[in-house]
Structure formats: structure tokens, C-alpha cells
MARMI-520436 format. One record per residue (C-alpha): residue number from 1; y negated, z, x. Coordinates in steps of 0.1 Angstrom, whole numbers, always signed. Example, Ala and Ser with C-alpha at 12.3 -4.5 7.8 and 13.67 -1.06 7.14 Angstrom:
2
<r nr="1" py="+45" pz="+78" px="+123"/>
<r nr="2" py="+11" pz="+71" px="+137"/>
//
This chain:
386
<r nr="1" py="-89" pz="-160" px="-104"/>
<r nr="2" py="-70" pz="-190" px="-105"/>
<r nr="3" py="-37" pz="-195" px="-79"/>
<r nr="4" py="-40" pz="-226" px="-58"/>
<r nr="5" py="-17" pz="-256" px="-45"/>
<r nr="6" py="-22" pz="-236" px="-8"/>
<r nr="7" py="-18" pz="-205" px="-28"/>
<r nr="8" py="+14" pz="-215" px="-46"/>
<r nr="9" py="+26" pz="-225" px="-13"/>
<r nr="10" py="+21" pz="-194" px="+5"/>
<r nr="11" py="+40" pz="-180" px="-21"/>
<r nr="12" py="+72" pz="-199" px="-21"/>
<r nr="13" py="+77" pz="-196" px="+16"/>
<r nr="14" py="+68" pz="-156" px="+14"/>
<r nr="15" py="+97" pz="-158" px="-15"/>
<r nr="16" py="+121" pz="-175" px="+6"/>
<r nr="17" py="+120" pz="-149" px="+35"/>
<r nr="18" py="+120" pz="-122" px="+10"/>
<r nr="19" py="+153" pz="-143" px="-3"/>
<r nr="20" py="+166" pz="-145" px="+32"/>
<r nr="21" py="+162" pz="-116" px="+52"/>
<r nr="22" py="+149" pz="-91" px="+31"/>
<r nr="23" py="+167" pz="-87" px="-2"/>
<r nr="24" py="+201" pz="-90" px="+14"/>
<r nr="25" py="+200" pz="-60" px="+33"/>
<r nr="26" py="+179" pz="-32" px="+9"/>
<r nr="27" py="+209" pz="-18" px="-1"/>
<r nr="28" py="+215" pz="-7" px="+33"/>
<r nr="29" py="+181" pz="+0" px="+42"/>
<r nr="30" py="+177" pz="+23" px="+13"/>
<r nr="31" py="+208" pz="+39" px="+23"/>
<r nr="32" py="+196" pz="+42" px="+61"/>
<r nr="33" py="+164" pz="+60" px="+48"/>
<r nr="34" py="+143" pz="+32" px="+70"/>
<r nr="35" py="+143" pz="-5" px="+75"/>
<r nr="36" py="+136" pz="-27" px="+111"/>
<r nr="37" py="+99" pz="-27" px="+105"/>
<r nr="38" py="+97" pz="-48" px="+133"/>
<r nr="39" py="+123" pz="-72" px="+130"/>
<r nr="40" py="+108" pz="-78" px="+94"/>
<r nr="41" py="+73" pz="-77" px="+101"/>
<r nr="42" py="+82" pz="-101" px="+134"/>
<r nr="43" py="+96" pz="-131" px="+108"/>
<r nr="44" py="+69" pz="-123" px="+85"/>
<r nr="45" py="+43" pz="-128" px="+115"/>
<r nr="46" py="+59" pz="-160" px="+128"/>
<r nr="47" py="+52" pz="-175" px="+92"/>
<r nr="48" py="+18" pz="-165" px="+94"/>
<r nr="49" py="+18" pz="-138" px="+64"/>
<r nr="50" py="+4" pz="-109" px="+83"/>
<r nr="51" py="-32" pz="-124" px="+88"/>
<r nr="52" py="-36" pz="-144" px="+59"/>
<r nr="53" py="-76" pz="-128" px="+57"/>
<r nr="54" py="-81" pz="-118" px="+91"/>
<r nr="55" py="-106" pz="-141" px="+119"/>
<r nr="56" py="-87" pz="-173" px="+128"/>
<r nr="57" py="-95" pz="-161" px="+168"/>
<r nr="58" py="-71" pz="-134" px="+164"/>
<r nr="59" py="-42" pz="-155" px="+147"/>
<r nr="60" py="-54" pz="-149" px="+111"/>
<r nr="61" py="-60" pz="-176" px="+84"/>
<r nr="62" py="-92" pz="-169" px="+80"/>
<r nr="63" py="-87" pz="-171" px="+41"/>
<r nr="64" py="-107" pz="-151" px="+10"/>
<r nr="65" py="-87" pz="-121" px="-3"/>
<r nr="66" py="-77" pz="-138" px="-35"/>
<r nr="67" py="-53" pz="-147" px="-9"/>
<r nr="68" py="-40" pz="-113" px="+3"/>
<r nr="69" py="-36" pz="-106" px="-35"/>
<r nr="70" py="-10" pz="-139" px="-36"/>
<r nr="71" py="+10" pz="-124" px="-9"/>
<r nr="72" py="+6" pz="-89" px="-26"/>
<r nr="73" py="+21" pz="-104" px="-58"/>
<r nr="74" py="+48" pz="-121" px="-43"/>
<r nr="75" py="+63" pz="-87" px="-20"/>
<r nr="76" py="+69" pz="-75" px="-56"/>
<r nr="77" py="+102" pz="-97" px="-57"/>
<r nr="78" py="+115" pz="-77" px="-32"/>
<r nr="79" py="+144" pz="-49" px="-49"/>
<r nr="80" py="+128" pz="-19" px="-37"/>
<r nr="81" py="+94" pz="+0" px="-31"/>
<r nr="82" py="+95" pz="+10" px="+2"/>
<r nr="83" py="+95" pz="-26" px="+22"/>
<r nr="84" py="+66" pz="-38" px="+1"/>
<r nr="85" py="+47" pz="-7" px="+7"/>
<r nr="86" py="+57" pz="-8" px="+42"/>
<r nr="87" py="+42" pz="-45" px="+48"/>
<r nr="88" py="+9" pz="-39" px="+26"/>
<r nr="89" py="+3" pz="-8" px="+51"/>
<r nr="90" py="+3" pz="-35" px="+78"/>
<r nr="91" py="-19" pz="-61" px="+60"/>
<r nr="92" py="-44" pz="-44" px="+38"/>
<r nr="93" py="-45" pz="-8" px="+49"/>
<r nr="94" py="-45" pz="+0" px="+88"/>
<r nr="95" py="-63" pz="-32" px="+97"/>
<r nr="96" py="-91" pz="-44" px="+74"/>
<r nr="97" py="-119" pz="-18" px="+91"/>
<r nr="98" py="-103" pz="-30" px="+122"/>
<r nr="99" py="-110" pz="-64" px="+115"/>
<r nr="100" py="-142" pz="-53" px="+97"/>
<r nr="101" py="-159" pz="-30" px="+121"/>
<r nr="102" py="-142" pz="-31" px="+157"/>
<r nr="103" py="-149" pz="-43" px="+190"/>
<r nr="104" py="-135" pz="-76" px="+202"/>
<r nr="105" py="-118" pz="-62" px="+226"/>
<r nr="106" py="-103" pz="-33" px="+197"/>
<r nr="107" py="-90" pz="-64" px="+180"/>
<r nr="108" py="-78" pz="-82" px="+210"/>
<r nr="109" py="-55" pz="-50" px="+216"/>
<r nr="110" py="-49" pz="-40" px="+183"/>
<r nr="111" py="-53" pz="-65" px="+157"/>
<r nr="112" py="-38" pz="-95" px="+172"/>
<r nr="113" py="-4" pz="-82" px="+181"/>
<r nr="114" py="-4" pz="-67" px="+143"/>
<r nr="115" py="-11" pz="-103" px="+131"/>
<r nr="116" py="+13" pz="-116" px="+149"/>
<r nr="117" py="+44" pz="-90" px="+139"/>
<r nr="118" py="+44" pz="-75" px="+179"/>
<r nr="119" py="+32" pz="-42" px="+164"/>
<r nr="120" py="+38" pz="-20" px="+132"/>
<r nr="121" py="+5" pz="-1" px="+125"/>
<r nr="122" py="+5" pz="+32" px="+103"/>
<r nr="123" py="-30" pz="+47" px="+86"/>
<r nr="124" py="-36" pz="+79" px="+94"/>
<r nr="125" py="-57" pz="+101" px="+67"/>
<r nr="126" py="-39" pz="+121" px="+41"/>
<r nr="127" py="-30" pz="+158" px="+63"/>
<r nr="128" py="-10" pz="+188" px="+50"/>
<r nr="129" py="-41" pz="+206" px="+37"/>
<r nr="130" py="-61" pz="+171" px="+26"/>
<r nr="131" py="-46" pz="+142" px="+6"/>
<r nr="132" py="-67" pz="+134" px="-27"/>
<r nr="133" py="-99" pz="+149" px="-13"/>
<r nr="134" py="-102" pz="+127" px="+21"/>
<r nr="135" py="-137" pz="+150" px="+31"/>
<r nr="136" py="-115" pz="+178" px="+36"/>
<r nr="137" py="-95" pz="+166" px="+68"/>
<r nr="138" py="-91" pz="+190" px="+96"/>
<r nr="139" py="-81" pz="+170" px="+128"/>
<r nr="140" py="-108" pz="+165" px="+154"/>
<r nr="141" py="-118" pz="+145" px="+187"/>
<r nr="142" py="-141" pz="+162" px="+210"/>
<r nr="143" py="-156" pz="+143" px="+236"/>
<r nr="144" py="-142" pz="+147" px="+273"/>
<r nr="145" py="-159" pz="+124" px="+297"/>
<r nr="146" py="-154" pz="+90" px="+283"/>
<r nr="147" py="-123" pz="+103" px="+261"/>
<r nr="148" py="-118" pz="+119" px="+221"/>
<r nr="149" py="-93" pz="+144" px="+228"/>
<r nr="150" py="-77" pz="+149" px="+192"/>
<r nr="151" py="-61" pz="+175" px="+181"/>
<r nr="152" py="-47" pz="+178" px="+142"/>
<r nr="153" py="-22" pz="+168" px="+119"/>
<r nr="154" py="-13" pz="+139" px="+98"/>
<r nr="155" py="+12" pz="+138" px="+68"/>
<r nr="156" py="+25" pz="+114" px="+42"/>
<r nr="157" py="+20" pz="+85" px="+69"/>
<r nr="158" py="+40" pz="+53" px="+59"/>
<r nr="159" py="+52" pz="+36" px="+90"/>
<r nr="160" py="+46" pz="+64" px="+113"/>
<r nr="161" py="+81" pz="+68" px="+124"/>
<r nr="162" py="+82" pz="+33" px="+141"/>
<r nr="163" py="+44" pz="+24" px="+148"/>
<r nr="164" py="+28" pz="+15" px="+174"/>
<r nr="165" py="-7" pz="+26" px="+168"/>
<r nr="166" py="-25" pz="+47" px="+140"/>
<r nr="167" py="-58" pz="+39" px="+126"/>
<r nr="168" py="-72" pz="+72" px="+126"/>
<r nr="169" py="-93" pz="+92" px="+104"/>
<r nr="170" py="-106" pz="+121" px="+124"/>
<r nr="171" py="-140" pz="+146" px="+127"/>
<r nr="172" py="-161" pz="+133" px="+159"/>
<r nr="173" py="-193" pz="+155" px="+149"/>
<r nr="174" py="-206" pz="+189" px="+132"/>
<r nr="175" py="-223" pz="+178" px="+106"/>
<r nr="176" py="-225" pz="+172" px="+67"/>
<r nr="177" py="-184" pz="+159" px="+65"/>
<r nr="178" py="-193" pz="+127" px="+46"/>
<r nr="179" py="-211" pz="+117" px="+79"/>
<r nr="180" py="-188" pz="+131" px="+107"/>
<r nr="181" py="-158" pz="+114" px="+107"/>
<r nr="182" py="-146" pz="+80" px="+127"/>
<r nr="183" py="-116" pz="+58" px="+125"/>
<r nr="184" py="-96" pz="+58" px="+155"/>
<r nr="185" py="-72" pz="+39" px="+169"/>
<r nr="186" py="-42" pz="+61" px="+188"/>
<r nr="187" py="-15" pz="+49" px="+206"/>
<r nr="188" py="+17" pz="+63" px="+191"/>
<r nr="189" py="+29" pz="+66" px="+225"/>
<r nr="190" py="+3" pz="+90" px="+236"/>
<r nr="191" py="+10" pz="+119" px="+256"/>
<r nr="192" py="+5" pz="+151" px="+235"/>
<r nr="193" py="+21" pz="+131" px="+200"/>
<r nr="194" py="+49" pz="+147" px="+179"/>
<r nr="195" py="+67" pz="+127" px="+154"/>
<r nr="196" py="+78" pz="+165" px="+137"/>
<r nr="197" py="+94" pz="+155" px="+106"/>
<r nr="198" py="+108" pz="+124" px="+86"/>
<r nr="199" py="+97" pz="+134" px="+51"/>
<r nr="200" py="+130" pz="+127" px="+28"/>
<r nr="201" py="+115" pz="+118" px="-7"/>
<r nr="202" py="+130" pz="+111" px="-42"/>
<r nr="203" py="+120" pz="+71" px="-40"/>
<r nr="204" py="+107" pz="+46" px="-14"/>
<r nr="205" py="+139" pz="+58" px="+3"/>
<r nr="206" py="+134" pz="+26" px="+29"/>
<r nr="207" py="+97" pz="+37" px="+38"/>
<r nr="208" py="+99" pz="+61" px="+69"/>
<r nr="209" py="+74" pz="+85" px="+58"/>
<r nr="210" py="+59" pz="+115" px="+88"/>
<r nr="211" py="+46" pz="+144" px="+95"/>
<r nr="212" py="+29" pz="+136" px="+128"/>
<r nr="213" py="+13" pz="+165" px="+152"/>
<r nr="214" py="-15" pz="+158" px="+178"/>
<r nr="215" py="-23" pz="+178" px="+208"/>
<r nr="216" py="-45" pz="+174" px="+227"/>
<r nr="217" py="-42" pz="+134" px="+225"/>
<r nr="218" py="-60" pz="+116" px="+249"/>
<r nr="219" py="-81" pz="+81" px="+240"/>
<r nr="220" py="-108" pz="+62" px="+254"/>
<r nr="221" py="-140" pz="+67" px="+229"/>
<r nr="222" py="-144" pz="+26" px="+231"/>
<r nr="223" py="-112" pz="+29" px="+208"/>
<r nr="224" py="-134" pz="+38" px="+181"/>
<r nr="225" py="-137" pz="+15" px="+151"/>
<r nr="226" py="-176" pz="+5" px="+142"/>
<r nr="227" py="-196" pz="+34" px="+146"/>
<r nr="228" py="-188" pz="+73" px="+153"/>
<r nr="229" py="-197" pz="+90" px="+118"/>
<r nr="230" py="-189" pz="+62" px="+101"/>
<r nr="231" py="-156" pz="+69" px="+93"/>
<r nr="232" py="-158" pz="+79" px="+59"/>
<r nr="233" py="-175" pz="+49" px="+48"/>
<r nr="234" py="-153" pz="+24" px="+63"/>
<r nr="235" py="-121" pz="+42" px="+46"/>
<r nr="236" py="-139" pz="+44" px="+12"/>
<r nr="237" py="-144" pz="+1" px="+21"/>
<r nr="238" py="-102" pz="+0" px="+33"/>
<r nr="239" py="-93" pz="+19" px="+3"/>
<r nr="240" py="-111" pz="-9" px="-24"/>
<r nr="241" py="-87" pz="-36" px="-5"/>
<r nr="242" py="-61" pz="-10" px="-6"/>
<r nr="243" py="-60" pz="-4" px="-43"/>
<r nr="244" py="-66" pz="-43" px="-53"/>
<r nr="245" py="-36" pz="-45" px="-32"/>
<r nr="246" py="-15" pz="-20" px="-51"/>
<r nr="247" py="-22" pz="-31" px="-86"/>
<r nr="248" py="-13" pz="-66" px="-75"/>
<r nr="249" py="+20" pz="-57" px="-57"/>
<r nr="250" py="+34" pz="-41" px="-95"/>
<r nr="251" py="+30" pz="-74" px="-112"/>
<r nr="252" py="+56" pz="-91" px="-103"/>
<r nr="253" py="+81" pz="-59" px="-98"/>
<r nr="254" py="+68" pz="-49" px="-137"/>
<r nr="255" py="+78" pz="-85" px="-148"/>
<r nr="256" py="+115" pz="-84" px="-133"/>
<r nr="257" py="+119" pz="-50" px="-145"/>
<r nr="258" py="+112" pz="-64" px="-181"/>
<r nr="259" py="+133" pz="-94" px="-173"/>
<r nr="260" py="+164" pz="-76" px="-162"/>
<r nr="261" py="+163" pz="-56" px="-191"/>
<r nr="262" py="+159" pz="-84" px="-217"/>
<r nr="263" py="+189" pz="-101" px="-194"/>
<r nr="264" py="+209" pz="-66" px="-199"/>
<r nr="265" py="+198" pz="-63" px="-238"/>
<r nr="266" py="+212" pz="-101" px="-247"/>
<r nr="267" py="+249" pz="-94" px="-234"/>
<r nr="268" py="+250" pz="-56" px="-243"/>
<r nr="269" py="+274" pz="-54" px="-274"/>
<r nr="270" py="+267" pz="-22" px="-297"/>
<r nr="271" py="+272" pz="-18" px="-335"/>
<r nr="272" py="+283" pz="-51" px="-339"/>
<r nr="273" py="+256" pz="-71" px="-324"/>
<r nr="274" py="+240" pz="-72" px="-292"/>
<r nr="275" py="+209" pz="-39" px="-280"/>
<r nr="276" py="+186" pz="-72" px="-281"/>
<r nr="277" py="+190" pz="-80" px="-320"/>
<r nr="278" py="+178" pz="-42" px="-322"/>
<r nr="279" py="+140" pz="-47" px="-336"/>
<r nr="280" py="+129" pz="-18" px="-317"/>
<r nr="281" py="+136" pz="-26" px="-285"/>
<r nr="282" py="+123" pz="-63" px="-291"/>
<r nr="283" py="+90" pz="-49" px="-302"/>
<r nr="284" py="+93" pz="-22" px="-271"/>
<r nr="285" py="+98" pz="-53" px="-252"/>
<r nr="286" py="+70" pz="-72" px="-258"/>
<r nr="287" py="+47" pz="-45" px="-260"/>
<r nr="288" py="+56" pz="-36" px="-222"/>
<r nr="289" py="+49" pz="-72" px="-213"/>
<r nr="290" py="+18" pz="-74" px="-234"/>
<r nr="291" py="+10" pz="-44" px="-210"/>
<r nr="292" py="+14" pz="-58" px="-173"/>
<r nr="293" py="-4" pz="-90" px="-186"/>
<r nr="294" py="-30" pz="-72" px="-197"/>
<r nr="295" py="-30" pz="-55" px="-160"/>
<r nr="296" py="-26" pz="-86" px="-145"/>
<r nr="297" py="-58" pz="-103" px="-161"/>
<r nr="298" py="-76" pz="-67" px="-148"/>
<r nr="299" py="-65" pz="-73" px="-114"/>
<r nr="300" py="-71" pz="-112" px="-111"/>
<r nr="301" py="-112" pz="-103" px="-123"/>
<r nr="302" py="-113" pz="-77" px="-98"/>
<r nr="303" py="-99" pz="-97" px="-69"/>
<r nr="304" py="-124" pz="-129" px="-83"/>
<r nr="305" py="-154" pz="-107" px="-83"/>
<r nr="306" py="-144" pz="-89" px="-49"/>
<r nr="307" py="-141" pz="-125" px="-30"/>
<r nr="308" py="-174" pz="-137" px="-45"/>
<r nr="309" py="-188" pz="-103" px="-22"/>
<r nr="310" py="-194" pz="-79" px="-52"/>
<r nr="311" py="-186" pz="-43" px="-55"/>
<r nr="312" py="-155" pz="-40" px="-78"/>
<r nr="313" py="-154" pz="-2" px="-70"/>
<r nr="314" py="-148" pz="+3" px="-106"/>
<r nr="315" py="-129" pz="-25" px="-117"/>
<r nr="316" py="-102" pz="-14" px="-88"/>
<r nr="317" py="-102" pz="+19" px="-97"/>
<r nr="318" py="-92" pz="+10" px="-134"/>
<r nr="319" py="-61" pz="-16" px="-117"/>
<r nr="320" py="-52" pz="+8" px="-94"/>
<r nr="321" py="-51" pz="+34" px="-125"/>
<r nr="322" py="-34" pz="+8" px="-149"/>
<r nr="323" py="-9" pz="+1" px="-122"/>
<r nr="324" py="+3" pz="+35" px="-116"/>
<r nr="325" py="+8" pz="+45" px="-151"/>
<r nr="326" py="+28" pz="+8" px="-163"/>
<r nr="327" py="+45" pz="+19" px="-130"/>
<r nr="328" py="+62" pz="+48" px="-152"/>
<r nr="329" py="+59" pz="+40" px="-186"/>
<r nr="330" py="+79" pz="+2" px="-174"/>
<r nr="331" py="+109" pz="+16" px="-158"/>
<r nr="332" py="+112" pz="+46" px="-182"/>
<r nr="333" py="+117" pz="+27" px="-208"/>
<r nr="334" py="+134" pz="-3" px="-198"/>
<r nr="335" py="+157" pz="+28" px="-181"/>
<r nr="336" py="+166" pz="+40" px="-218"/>
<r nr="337" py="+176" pz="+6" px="-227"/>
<r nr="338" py="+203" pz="+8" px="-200"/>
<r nr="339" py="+219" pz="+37" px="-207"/>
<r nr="340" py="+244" pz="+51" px="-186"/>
<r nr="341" py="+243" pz="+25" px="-164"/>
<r nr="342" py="+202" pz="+28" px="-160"/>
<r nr="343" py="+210" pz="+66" px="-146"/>
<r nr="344" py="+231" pz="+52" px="-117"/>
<r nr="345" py="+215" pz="+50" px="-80"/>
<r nr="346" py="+230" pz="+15" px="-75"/>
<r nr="347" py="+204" pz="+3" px="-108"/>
<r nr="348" py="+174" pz="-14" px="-97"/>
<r nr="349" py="+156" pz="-3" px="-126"/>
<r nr="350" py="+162" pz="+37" px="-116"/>
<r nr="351" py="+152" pz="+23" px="-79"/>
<r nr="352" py="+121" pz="+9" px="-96"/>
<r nr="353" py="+121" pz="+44" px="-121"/>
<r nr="354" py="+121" pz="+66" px="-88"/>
<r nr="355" py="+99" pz="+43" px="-62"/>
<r nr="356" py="+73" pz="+31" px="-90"/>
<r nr="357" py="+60" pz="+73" px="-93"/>
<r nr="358" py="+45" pz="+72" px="-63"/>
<r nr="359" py="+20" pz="+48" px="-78"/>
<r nr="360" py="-3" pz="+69" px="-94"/>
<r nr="361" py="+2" pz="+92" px="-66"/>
<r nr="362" py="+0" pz="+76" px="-35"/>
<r nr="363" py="-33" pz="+59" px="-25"/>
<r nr="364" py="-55" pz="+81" px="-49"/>
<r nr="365" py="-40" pz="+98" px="-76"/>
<r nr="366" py="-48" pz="+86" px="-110"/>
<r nr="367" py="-68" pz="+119" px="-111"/>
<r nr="368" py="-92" pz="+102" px="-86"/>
<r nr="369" py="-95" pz="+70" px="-101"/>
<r nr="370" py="-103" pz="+89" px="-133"/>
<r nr="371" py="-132" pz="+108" px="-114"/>
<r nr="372" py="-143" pz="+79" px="-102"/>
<r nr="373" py="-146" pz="+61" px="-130"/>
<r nr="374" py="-164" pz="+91" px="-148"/>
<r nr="375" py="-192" pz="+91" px="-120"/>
<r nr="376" py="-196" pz="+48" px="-123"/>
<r nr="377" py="-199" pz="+53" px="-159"/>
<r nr="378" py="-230" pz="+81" px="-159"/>
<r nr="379" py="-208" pz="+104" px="-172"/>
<r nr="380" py="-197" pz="+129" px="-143"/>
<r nr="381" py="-230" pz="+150" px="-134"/>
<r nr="382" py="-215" pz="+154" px="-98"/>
<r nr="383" py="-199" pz="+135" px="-70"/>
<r nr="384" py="-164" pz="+126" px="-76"/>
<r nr="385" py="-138" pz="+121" px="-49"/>
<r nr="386" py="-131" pz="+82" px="-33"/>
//
């Protein structure tokens, strides 16, 4: 996958903004526990940079995903986890089945004012009692007149504290639960919503992370997304976007994470000379980089294949995979290098050492991405989980 002029370009203004308006203020964002989602995602949509591969007739680009991947890329010069995170939720995780699947009139509603920064969305699957294995959801619609009256709970959902709207992974039917489900989209406003608990975690401090209750909530049926039953599917579909997305968002965060340290290693006096002319860490060093290059020419044949319409269910697994373990071993050991001072919460390497664990969590747990992998290569003898 090659970077264009356009693409270049999409990047430098995405850079400037992050320059501008975002980087200044993460300190105090990661202090707050939450950021202005939409203040931030309203500059970000004025630019363009919410849409970039969504239909031109709802304010997107229109553009192939190797775009999506640019802007992915770029959100890792940001000096946190959470923001990124945040703004990938909004572009490549609550809105591709939208786009994908739903009515005009779902994407005149929902998609639109998304694109254009007037709404934060949230993605609504993970629950207390399901997170890894997505089959296993409890919250269900039944059908009331012309209305899904949910009722359920959803937990571990990014954004949830300030959205507008959740894309919703719910049971509509009875039978085999591969084929019951539908993706929903709820008003956060809806009568019978509880926003229960802001979930305090050990990194992506800036990420306002829920516990939301439903009771009894109230939607029309034509908010449905594509078909009822189809649910499942279409997640399995977001969640191949999701994961090229999060294997691209590390590169760039991986690479500064190396940099500073090499930066922190050439002025650091010890023994007489400085930690660089150590040949350890030099070696350490360059293996690391050797590392998230290796990742990055992973991710760049995934996100070729994917635009040219093939399947890279494998391929992204293995990114998504790669990404969350460079997301530990990276920071770990560029945190050693630092010493004392890499133990310190004002650090951005032990910012990127606490927020970069959630990698091979969050999204599917490398244990997932292993499973799946086992079954694409013949070797599991029984389904393994999306």
C-alpha cells in the first residue's frame, strides 16, 4: 500500500489539528478522566476527517479505506491512548455497518451528523457477562407494535458517557445465537437509559469508558441496521475495519515511543558516557524498530488487499495480534531505558506503558485473534470466536 500526494495531504492537515487543539490540552484531559468529545470531534468534522470512506451524499469522501488507515496512522501522534481511541470509535467502529447496511433514512439521522462532528456515537457489544465471546450477549428487543423494547446491559463502551446514539448489538429472535441478533441504533437520550457507572481504568484515562443499563428502552424497529438476524454478521464485517484500524493507529505512537527514547538515551550521562553508547540498548533499539516496521509492512498488505474487496480476515487478525503485543513489549522496554524518570505519571512513555495494554485486550483479545488464526489455518477442529 503506497501513501499518496492526497493521502500525504490528509495527513498533514490531521497533524496540524492534532498540533493545535489536541496535544495542548491532554494533560488536562487525562487528569479530567474525559476529554470534549464534541468540541474535538466538531473541528475534526469541519475538516472533513470523520467521513473520509463514507458515501459523498452523507458528507463523506467517498474514498477506499487505505484512506481510513492514513488517518488511523496519523491519530498516533497524539500523546495519549484515549483521544485516538475515542475518534477511531467514531470513524471505523459505530458507523461502518451503518454506512454498510442501513436505511437512507438511518444514515440521514444517524450517519450524517456523525460525519459531520454534530454527534459522538459509542458501539455497543461487549456486556458484563460477554466481552471476548460476542455470541454470548444477553440484552434483548422484543417487538411491541412497530417498536424493539430493549432491555440489557452494556459495559466497557468507549464514548458512552457523552454519545449521542449507540450502535447496538442486541437478541431480536429465539433462535440459533449466531442468527438472532441485530445492530441497533438507540438514542442515548431514551427514556428508560442509565449511564450507571464511569468505569476508572489504569490507562486511557481521557476515554470515558460505561457501564450503561437499559430498561425497557423504547425504538422504532425501522432503526434497525440491514436486516433483523443479521447482527452478528455485520459486527464480525465492523470488527475486520476495526482491527486494520488498531494495528494502524500503533505505528506511529510505536515509532515516537522509540524516538523519545533514543532522544532520552543521547543526553543521559552514566559511567562516563552517555545510556546510548551502551551496545545493548542500541541493539534493543533497533530490534524494537525492526519490530513495528515489520508490523507496519503487515498492516499496509492487509489494508491493500482489503481495498482491492478481498477477505483479509486473517491477515488482520495477525496486525491486530502484532499490534497488541509491540504495544507492551515497546513501552516496557523503552520504560527501562528511562529509569526513574520512565516510572513517573507525567512520562509519556508510562502513558504509552499503561494505555498501550489495552491493545491486546480491547477489540478481541490476542486470545481471539489466536483462535482465529488456528481455525483459518486448518488447525482448530472447532469454531473459534470472531
Amino acid at each position: 500500500m503506497q501513501f499518496t500526494h492526497e493521502h500525504l495531504e490528509i495527513q498533514k492537515t490531521l497533524k496540524r489539528y492534532i498540533d493545535e487543539h489536541i496535544n495542548p490540552h491532554v494533560d488536562e484531559w487525562e487528569a479530567a478522566e474525559i476529554f470534549p468529545a464534541h468540541e474535538v470531534f466538531k473541528g475534526l468534522g469541519k475538516l472533513g476527517l470523520l467521513g473520509l470512506t463514507k458515501p459523498e451524499e452523507y458528507g463523506g469522501a467517498g474514498l477506499d479505506y487505505s484512506y481510513a488507515m492514513a488517518m488511523a496512522e496519523t491519530l498516533g501522534h497524539i500523546e495519549c491512548g484515549g483521544v485516538p481511541m475515542a475518534i477511531g470509535v467514531q470513524t471505523d467502529m459505530c458507523t461502518p455497518a451503518l454506512a454498510r447496511f442501513g436505511s437512507d433514512e438511518l444514515k440521514r439521522e444517524f450517519l450524517a451528523p456523525a460525519i459531520a462532528g454534530d454527534t459522538v456515537g459509542c458501539i455497543g457489544v461487549s456486556e458484563p457477562g460477554a466481552g471476548s465471546d460476542v455470541a454470548a450477549i444477553k440484552s434483548h428487543a422484543r417487538k411491541d407494535g412497530d417498536d424493539y423494547v430493549i432491555t440489557g446491559q452494556k459495559m466497557w463502551i468507549t464514548n458512552s458517557l457523552q454519545a449521542d446514539w449507540m450502535c447496538m448489538l442486541v437478541n431480536t429472535g429465539d433462535g440459533p445465537m449466531h442468527k438472532n441478533k441485530s445492530l441497533v441504533m438507540v438514542p442515548m437520550d431514551s427514556k428508560g437509559i442509565e449511564k450507571a457507572k464511569k468505569i476508572r481504568k489504569i490507562g486511557m484515562n481521557s476515554s470515558d469508558t460505561g457501564l450503561i443499563y437499559f430498561d425497557e428502552v423504547r425504538v422504532p424497529q425501522r432503526y434497525r441496521i440491514g436486516a433483523e438476524g443479521q447482527g452478528f454478521v455485520y459486527q464480525m464485517q465492523q470488527f475486520q475495519e476495526e482491527r486494520l484500524w488498531c494495528a494502524a493507529s500503533t505505528l506511529q505512537s510505536l515509532s515516537n515511543c522509540i524516538a523519545w527514547t533514543i532522544e532520552w538515551a543521547q543526553e543521559r550521562k552514566m559511567f562516563g558516557s552517555t545510556l546510548a553508547d551502551q551496545q545493548w540498548v542500541q541493539f534493543k533499539l533497533a530490534e524494537l524498530k525492526t519490530e513495528v516496521e515489520s508490523l507496519r509492512a503487515l498492516t499496509y498488505r492487509a489494508g491493500e488487499l482489503y481495498v482491492q474487496g478481498e477477505d483479509v480476515l486473517e491477515l488482520a487478525s495477525m496486525a491486530k495480534l502484532k499490534a497488541g503485543r509491540l504495544n507492551r513489549l515497546v513501552p516496557d522496554t523503552c520504560l527501562q531505558f528511562w529509569g526513574g524518570m520512565g516510572y513517573t505519571l507525567e512520562n509519556k512513555v508510562s502513558r504509552m506503558y499503561r494505555d498501550g495494554r489495552l491493545a491486546s485486550i480491547g477489540g478481541g483479545a490476542d486470545e481471539v485473534m489466536l483462535g482465529i488464526l488456528s481455525k483459518t489455518m486448518g488447525i482448530s477442529k472447532r469454531p473459534a470466536a470472531q
